[in-house]
N, C-alpha and C positions, 0 to 999 in steps of 0.2 A: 886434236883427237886424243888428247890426254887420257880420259876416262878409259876407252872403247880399248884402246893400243896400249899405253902405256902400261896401265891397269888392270883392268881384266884379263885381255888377251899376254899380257906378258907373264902375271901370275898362273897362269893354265899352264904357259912354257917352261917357267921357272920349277913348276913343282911337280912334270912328271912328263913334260917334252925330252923327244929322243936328242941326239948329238946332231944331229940333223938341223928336226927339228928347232932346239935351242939358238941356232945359228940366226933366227931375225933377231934373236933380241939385239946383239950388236947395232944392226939397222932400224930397228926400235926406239933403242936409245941413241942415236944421232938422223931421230929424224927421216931416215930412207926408206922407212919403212911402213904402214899402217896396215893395223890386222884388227877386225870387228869380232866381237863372240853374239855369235845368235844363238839368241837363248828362246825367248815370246814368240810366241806363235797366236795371242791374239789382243785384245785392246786389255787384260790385265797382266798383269806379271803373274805366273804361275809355271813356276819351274819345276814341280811335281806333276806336272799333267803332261810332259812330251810326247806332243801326235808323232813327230818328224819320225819315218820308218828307218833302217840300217840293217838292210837283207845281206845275207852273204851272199856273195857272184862270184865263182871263179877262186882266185887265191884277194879278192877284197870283198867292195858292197857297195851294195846299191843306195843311193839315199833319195826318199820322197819325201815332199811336204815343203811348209811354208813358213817363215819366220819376221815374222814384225820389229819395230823399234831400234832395229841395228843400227848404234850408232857408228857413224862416218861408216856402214857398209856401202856408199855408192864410191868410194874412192880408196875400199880396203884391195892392200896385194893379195892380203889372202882373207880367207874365213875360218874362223874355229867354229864349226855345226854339233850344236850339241840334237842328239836321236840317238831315238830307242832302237838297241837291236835287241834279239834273241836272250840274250845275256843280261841286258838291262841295259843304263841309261850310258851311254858310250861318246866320245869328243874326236872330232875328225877336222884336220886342218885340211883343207879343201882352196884348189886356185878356183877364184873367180871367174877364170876364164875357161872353167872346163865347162864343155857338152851340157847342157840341160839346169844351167844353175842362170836363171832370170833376174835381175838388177835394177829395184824402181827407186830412183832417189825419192828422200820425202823432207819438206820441208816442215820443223816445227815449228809451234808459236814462240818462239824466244830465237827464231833467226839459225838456231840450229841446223845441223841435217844429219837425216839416221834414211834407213832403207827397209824396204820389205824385197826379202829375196822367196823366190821358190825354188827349189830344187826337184828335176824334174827325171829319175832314173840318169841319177848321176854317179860317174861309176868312180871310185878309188880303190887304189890297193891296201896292203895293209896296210904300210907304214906310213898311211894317213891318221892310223888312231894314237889319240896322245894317251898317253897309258896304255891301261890294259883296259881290253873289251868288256863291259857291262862293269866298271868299278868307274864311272866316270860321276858319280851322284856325289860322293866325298871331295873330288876334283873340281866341279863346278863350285860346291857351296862353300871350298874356301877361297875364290874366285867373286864368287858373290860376294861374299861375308867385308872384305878388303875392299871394294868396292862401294857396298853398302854405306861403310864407316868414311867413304871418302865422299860421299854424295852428301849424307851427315855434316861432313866438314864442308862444304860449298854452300848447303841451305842455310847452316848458320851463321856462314859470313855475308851470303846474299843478304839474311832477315838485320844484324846487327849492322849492315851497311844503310838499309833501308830506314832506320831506327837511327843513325849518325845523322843520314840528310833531315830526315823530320826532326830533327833536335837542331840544329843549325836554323831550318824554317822556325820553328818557334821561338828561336830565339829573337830572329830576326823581323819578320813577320808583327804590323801592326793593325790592331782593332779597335774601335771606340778610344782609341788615344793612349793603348798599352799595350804592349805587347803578350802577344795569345800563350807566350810559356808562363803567365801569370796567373791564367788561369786556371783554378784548382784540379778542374773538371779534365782536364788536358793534361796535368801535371799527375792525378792519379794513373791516366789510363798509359801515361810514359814511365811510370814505376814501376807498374804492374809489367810491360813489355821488359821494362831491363829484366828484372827477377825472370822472366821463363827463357830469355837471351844465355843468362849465365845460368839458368839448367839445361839448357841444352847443350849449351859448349860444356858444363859436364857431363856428361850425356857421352860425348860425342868423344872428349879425352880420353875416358872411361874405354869405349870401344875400341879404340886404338892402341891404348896400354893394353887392355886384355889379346889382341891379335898382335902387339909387338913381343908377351910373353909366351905366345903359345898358349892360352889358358885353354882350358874346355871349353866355357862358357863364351868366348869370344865370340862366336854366331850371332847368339842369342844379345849379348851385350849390342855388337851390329844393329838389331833390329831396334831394340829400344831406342839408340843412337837415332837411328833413321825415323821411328814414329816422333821421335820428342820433336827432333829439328825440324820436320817435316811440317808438323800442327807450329811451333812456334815461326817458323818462319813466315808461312802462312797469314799467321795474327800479326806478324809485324809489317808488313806488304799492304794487309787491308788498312790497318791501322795509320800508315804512311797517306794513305791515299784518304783516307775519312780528315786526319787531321793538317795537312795539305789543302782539303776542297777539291774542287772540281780543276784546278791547277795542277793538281798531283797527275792527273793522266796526260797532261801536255807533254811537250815531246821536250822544251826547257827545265826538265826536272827526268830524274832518272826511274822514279818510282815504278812506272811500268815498265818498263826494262826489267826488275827484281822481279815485280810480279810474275812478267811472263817467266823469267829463269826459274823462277820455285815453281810456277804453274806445270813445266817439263820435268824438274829435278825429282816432284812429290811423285812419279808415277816412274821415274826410273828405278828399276830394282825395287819395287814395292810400293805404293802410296802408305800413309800411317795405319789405313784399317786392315791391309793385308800384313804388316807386321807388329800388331797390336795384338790379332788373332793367332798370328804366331807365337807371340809372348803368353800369351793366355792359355795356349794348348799347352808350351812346353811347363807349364807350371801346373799341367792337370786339372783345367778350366772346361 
């Protein structure tokens, strides 16, 4: 649960969880612990759009609504619910096991599991909210943003892994009485992969230096990070499989194993068009 806990949910703790609060990361970081942030509420990623309600009740609130793609939410101790209250967009660590919060494991296509929870007039006090009330929109997207660049880092090692094994095959691998890395036609479209491999890891460096200095621009650096490695990892996974043959998808070769990982990674926290259009608006497109 690396991503979900480590990740996400520890960066939410880290930059604005109470002394309370604070106290899983210890269990965090050895393991005793898993905490999922739901964010998606439906088959895109769209963290600007929060249905999920956050009524005040009492001296807490109420939370309704529904959230998708949670990764390891069928096995998280707790939940960080990002909902909208009155104030704006607000983050509420919430036990799993309270009253009215529903629990569907779901299995993905790369063997994964994430959850679709609903939360059902589920009731918390205050000192459920991380932060302060309706300032949670700055909190999540540097959550996201850290994330983002680390998803970046996995697509690219997926696609450059997948690019290792089909060079090994070519190498190895004989046709008409020569071996197929011989061939020109195959030799261009393995050139062409290393070059967008090595923009994407910079790409993806790039994003991480900008979020290890603090810069402004680190968000946005993220997204780039995330569309480049996204579309190349992609073309490296087809391209495994095209120049592999119908062998590539056997179960003696790893090829679909990457695929389906990139097939999951490209839609976590964004696939490339939703943060291509992100790049395009922040640049006044």
């Amino acid at each position: 649960p690396f991503m979900g806990s480590s990740v996400l949910s520890a960066k939410v703790l880290m930059d604005a969880g109470s002394e309370a609060q604070q106290g899983w990361l210890p269990r965090i970081a050895a393991g005793e612990a898993i905490l999922a942030l739901a964010v998606d509420e439906g088959a895109k990623h769209a963290p600007s759009r929060i249905a999920t309600r956050a009524e005040r009740a009492g001296n807490g609130f109420r939370l309704n609504g529904a959230k998708a793609f949670v990764l390891d939410g069928h096995v998280a101790d707790a939940l960080i619910v990002v909902a909208r209250a009155e104030e704006g967009v607000t983050l509420f660590l919430v036990d799993p096991a309270t009253a009215g919060v529903a629990v569907e494991r779901t299995a993905m296509v790369d063997a994964h599991n994430a959850a679709r929870i609903t939360l059902t007039d589920v009731s918390v006090d205050a000192d459920a909210v991380i932060g302060d009330v309706g300032q949670g929109e700055a909190l999540l997207d540097g959550a996201l943003t850290l994330g983002r660049a680390c998803a970046a880092s996995t697509l690219t090692g997926a696609g450059d892994q997948a690019f290792k094994v089909t060079m090994d095959y070519l190498r190895t691998r004989k046709q008409f009485g020569k071996l197929i890395g011989e061939f020109q036609a195959l030799q261009h479209r393995a050139a062409h992969l290393f070059s967008e491999l090595e923009l994407a890891r910079a790409a993806t460096l790039g994003a991480q230096l900008a979020i290890d200095e603090g810069r402004d621009n680190a968000s946005l650096a993220a997204s780039i990070a995330k569309a480049k490695a996204g579309r190349v990892a992609e073309l490296a996974v087809q391209e495994a499989v095209q120049m592999h043959g119908g062998v590539g998808m056997t179960d003696e070769f790893d090829v679909g194993l990457f695929m389906k990982r990139v097939r999951v990674l490209n839609e976590l926290l964004g696939d490339p068009g939703f943060h291509a259009e992100r790049v395009a608006r922040a640049q006044g497109f």
